[in-house]
C-alpha positions as CSV (number, residue, x, y, z in Angstrom):
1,X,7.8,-19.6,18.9
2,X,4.2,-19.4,19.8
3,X,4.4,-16.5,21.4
4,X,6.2,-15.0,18.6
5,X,3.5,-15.8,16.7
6,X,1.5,-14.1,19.0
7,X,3.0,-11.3,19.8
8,X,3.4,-10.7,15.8
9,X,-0.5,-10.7,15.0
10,X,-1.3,-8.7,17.9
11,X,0.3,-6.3,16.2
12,X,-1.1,-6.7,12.8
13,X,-3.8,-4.1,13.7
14,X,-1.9,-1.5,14.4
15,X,0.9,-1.7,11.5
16,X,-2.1,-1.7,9.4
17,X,-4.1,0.8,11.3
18,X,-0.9,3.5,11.2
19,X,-1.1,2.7,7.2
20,X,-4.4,3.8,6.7
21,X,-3.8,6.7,8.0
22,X,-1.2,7.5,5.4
23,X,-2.3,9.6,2.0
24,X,-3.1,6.4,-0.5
25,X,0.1,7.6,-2.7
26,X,2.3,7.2,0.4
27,X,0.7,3.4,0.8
28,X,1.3,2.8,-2.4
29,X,4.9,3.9,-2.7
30,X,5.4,1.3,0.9
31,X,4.1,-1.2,-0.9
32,X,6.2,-1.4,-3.9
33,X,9.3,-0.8,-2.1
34,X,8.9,-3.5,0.0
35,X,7.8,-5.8,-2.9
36,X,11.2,-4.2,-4.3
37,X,12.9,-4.9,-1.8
38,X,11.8,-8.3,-1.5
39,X,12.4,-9.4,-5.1
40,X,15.9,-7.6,-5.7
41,X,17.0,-10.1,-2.8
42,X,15.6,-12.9,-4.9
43,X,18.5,-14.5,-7.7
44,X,17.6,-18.1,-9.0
45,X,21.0,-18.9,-11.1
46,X,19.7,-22.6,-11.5
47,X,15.9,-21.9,-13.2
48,X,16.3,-19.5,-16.1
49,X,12.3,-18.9,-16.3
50,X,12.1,-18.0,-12.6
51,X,15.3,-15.7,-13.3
52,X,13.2,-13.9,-15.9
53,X,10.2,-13.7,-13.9
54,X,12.0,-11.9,-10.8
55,X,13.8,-9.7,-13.0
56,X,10.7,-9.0,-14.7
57,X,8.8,-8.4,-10.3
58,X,11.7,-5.9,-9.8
59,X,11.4,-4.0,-13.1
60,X,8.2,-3.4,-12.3
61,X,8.1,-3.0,-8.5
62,X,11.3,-1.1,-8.1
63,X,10.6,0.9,-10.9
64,X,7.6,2.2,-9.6
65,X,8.9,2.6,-6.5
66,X,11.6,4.7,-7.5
67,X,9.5,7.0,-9.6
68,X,6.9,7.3,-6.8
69,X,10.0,7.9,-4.6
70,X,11.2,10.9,-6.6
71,X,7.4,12.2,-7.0
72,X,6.4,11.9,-3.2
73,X,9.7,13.5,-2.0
74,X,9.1,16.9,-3.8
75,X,5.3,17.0,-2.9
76,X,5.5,16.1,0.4
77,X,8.8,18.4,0.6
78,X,6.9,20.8,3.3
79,X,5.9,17.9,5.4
80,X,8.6,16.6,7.9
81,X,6.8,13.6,9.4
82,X,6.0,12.1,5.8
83,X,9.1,12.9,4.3
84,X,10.9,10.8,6.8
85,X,8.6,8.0,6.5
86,X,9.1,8.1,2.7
87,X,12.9,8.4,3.3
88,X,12.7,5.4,5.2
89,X,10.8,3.4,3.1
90,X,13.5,3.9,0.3
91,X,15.7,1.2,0.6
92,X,18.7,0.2,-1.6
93,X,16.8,-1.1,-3.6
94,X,14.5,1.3,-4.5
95,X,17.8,3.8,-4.3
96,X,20.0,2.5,-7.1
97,X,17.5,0.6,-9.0
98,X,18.6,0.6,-12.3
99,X,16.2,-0.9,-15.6
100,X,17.7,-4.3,-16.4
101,X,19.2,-4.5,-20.3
C-alpha cells in the first residue's frame, strides 16, 4: 500500500505538469467532466437533501461540461492531438447528460 502511495505522488507532478500545458479552456473542460463524472456516480436514495445537492453538482458540472464539450470539439476541429484528448475526457457522463426535470 505504501508504495502505492508512493508511486501515486511521484506522479502528481507530471499529471499536473502535462495539464498546464494544455489551453486553459481544455483544463477547464477536464475539470468539470471529471467532477461530472464523479457526481453522476453519486445516488443517495436514503437523504433527500443530499439527493438534491448531487443533482444540483451534476447540473452544474455536467452541464458545463457538455457545453464546453460541443464548443472545444469544433474549435479545436484542426488539431488532432487535442481533439483526442477532449474526446477522451468526454465520458458518459458528460455524453448523454441530460438537465434533470
Amino acid at each position: 500500500m505504501k508504495l502505492v502511495l508512493a508511486f501515486v505522488f511521484a506522479c502528481l507532478p507530471m499529471l499536473v505538469g502535462a495539464q498546464e500545458k494544455l489551453p486553459k479552456d481544455v483544463a477547464k473542460f477536464i475539470e468539470h467532466a471529471q467532477t461530472c463524472e464523479h457526481f453522476a456516480g453519486e445516488w443517495d436514495e436514503n437523504d433527500k437533501a443530499r439527493q438534491r445537492e448531487i443533482i444540483a453538482a451534476v447540473d452544474d458540472a455536467c452541464g458545463q461540461a457538455q457545453r464546453q464539450w460541443k464548443r472545444l470539439s469544433a474549435k479545436y476541429a484542426g488539431q488532432p492531438k487535442l481533439r483526442k484528448i477532449i474526446d477522451e475526457q468526454a465520458n458518459d457522463a458528460v455524453r448523454s447528460y441530460r438537465k434533470s426535470s
